[in-house]
Each structure stands twice: as C-alpha cells, then as structure tokens.
C-alpha positions in Angstrom: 43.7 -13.7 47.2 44.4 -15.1 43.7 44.9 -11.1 42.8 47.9 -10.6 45.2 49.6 -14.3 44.9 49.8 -13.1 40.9 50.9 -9.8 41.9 53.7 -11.4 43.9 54.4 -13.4 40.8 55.1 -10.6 38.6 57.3 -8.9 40.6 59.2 -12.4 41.4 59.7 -12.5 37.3 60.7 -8.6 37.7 62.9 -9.3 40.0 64.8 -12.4 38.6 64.7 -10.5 34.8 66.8 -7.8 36.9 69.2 -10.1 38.4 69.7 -12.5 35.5 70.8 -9.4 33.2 67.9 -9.4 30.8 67.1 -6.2 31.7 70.3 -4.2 32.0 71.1 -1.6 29.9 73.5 -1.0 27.8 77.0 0.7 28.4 78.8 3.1 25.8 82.7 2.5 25.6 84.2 5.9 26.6 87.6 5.2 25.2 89.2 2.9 22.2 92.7 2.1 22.4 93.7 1.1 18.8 97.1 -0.8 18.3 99.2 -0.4 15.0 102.2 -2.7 13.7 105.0 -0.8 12.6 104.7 -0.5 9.1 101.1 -0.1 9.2 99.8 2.9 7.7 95.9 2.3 7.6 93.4 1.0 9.5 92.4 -3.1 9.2 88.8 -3.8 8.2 88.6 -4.9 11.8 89.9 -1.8 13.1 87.6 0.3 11.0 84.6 -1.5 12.3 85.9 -0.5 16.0 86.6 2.7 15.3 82.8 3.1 13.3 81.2 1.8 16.1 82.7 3.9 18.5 81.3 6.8 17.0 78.0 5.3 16.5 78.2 5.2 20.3 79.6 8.7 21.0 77.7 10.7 18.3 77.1 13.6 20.4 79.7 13.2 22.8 83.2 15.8 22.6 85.9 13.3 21.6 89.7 13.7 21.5 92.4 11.8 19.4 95.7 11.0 20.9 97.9 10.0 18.7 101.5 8.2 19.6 104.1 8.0 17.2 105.0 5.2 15.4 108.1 3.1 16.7 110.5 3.8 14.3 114.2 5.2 13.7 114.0 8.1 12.2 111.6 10.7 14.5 110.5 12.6 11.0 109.3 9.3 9.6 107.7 8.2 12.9 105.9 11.7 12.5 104.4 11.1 9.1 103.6 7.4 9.9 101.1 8.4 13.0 100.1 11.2 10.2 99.0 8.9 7.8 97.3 6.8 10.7 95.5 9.4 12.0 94.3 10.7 8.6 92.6 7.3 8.1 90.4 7.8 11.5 89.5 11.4 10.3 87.8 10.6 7.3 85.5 8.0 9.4 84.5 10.9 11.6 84.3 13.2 8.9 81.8 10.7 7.2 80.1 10.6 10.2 80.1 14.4 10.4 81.7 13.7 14.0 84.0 16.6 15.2 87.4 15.4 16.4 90.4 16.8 18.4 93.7 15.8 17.4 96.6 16.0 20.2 99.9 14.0 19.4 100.9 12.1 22.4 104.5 11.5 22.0 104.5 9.7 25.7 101.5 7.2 24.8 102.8 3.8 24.1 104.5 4.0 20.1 102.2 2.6 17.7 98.8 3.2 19.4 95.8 5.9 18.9 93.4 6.6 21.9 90.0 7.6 20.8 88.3 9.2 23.9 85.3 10.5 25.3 85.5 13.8 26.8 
C-alpha cells in the first residue's frame, strides 16, 4: 500500500511540475523585427545583443534578411542607409560563421530589418 500511495505522489508532483511551467521547454524565436531611427546607421548595444542571440538560437537554421529602406528623401540615400544597416548584421553572422540571405524589401515598414527563420 504505502508503495502505490508514493507512487501516486510522484506523479501528483509530475503532474503539477507540468502544469505550473517548470517543466516546459524552451521556444526559439523564428523571426526578429529590428527597428532603426532615421539617422541611425549601426546597430545599438541593445540591438546587437538581440540580433547575437538570435543566431545563438538559429545556428543551424536557413535565415533570410529583409531589409527596408530607411525613411528618407532622397531614394539613393535611403539605399545606402539600409546598406550600412545591413552591413552591421553581416559581420555578427559572419562572426558567428552563420550564412545569411540578403533580400531588400522596399514594401517592409521604412526603417526596419526582419531577421527570419526559414
């Protein structure tokens, strides 16, 4: 008897670990959206760490760059900003020996670069 009551027990704990979440596994992002003021060149130290740790998660993964242009007057200089943006993300994944495709996505919302998971 006292064999099955801690036996009932166990899975009780089981149970409640599953439902409380200390058991869950963990979920890789499949997609960064990263968001650029107008004049920004470069990536922020914040914006570095998101885009470091979204290759840590996809290291294996096929992942695609689309890049928007910036929001500015002139469409040559909007061109070279998103250039120079984009530039900054490729030597992460190149230090990370993570291949990359780069598509320009002149109807993504100005300003932004969508890292993504294919």
């Amino acid at each position: 008897m006292p064999s099955t009551t801690n036996h009932i027990l166990r899975v009780s704990y089981l149970g409640l670990l599953l439902l409380s979440g200390c058991a869950t596994t963990t979920q890789t992002t499949q997609q960064l959206e990263i968001f650029f003021s107008p004049e920004q060149t470069s990536l922020n130290v914040e914006q570095q760490r998101q885009v470091q740790q979204f290759f840590e998660d996809n290291p294996y993964h096929q992942l695609a760059a689309y890049i928007a242009p910036a929001n500015l007057n002139n469409p040559f200089d909007a061109l070279l900003q998103s250039q120079k943006r984009m530039q900054a993300i490729n030597k992460i994944s190149a230090a990370k020996n993570i291949p990359l495709r780069t598509e320009f996505a002149p109807k993504q919302q100005p300003d932004t670069v969508l890292l993504k998971r294919l």
